[in-house]
C-alpha positions as CSV (number, residue, x, y, z in Angstrom):
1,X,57.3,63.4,-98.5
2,X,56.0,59.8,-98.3
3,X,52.7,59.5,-99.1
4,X,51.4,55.6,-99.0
5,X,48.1,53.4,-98.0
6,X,48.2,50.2,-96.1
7,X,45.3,47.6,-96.6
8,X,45.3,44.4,-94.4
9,X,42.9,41.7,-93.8
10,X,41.3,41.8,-90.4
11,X,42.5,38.1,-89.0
12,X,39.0,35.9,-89.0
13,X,37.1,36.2,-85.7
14,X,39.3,39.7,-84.8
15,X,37.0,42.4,-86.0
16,X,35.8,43.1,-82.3
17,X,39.9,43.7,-81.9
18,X,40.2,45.6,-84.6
19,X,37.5,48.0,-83.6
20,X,39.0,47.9,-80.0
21,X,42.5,49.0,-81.4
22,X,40.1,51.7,-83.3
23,X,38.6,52.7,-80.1
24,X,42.2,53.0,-78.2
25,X,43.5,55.1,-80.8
26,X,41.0,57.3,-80.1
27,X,40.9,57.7,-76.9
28,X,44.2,58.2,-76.9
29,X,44.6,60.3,-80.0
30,X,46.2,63.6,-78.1
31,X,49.4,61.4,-77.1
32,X,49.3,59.4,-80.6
33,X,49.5,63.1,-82.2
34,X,52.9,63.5,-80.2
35,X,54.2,60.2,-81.3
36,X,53.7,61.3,-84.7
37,X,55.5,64.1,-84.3
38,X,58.7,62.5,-83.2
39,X,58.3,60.0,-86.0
40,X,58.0,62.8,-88.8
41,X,54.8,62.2,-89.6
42,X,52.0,64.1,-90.6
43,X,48.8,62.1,-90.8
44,X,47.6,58.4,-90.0
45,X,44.2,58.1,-91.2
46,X,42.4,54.8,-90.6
47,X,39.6,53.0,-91.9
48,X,37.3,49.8,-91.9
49,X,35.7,48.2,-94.5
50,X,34.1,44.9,-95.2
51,X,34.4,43.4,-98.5
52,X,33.1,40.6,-100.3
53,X,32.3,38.9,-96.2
54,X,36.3,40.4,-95.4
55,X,37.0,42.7,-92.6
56,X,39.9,45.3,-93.9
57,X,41.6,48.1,-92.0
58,X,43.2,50.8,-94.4
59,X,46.1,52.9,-93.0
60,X,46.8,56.4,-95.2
61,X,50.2,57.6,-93.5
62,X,51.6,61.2,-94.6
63,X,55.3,61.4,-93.5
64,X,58.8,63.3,-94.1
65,X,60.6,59.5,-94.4
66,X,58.6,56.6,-93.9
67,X,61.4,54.0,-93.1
68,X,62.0,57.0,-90.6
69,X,58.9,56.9,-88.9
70,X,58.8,53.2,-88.7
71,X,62.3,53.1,-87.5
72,X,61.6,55.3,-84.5
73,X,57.9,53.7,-83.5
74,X,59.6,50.6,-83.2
75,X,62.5,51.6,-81.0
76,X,60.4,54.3,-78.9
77,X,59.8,52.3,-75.8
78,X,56.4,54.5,-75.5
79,X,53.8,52.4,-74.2
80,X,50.8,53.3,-76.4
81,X,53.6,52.6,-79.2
82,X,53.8,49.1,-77.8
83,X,49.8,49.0,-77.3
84,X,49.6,49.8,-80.8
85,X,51.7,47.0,-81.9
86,X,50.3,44.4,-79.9
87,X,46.9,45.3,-81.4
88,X,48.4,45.4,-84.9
89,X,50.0,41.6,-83.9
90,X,46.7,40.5,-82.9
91,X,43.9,41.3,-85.4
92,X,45.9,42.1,-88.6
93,X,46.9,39.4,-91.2
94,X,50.3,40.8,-92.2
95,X,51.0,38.5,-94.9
96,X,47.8,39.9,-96.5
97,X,48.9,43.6,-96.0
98,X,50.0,45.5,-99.0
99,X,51.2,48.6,-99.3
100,X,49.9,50.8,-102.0
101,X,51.8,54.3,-103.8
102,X,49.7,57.0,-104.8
103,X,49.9,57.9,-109.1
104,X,49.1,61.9,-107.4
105,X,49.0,63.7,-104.7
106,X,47.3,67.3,-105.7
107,X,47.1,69.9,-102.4
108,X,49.1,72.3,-100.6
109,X,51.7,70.4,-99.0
110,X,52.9,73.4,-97.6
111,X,51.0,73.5,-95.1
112,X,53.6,70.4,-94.1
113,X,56.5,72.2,-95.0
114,X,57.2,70.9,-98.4
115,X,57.3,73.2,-101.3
């Protein structure tokens, strides 16, 4: 199980994006719940933050595989797939992202078919 949390700067002037690709996401959260399932995953969890005067968005991701998960998104050909990544392409600084490993997980995992 991959367990990992993304943080990116929101790009300067894009925070009205980033709360749009926010927004779309949830309206669309029933079809984004089957894409996750094809892609192994378990949980996306987003948030929004401003620190220090700099817009964030933080990504919590709970999957079988990871590389897996990307792998398939990328490939799928599903349009709220390629929404997604446009939005991603057009608010988020990706040379500022970084990716960040838990030190522990405590819970039932379980309930997500590990043991």
């Amino acid at each position: 199980m991959d367990a990992v949390l993304f943080k990116a700067k929101v790009k300067a002037g894009k925070v009205a994006v980033a709360r749009e690709w926010i927004d779309f996401l949830t309206a669309n959260k029933e079809k984004g719940e089957e894409t996750l399932k094809n892609e192994r995953e378990h949980l996306e969890v987003y948030f929004m933050s401003e620190e220090g005067g700099i817009s964030y968005i933080y990504m919590f991701v709970l999957a079988d595989d990871l590389q897996y998960a990307n792998q398939v998104a990328a490939q799928s050909g599903n349009p709220l797939d390629k929404k997604h990544f446009e939005y991603m392409a057009e608010c988020i600084d990706v040379e500022s992202a970084v990716q960040i490993a838990p030190e522990l997980i405590l819970g039932d995992l379980s309930v997500f078919g590990e043991s």
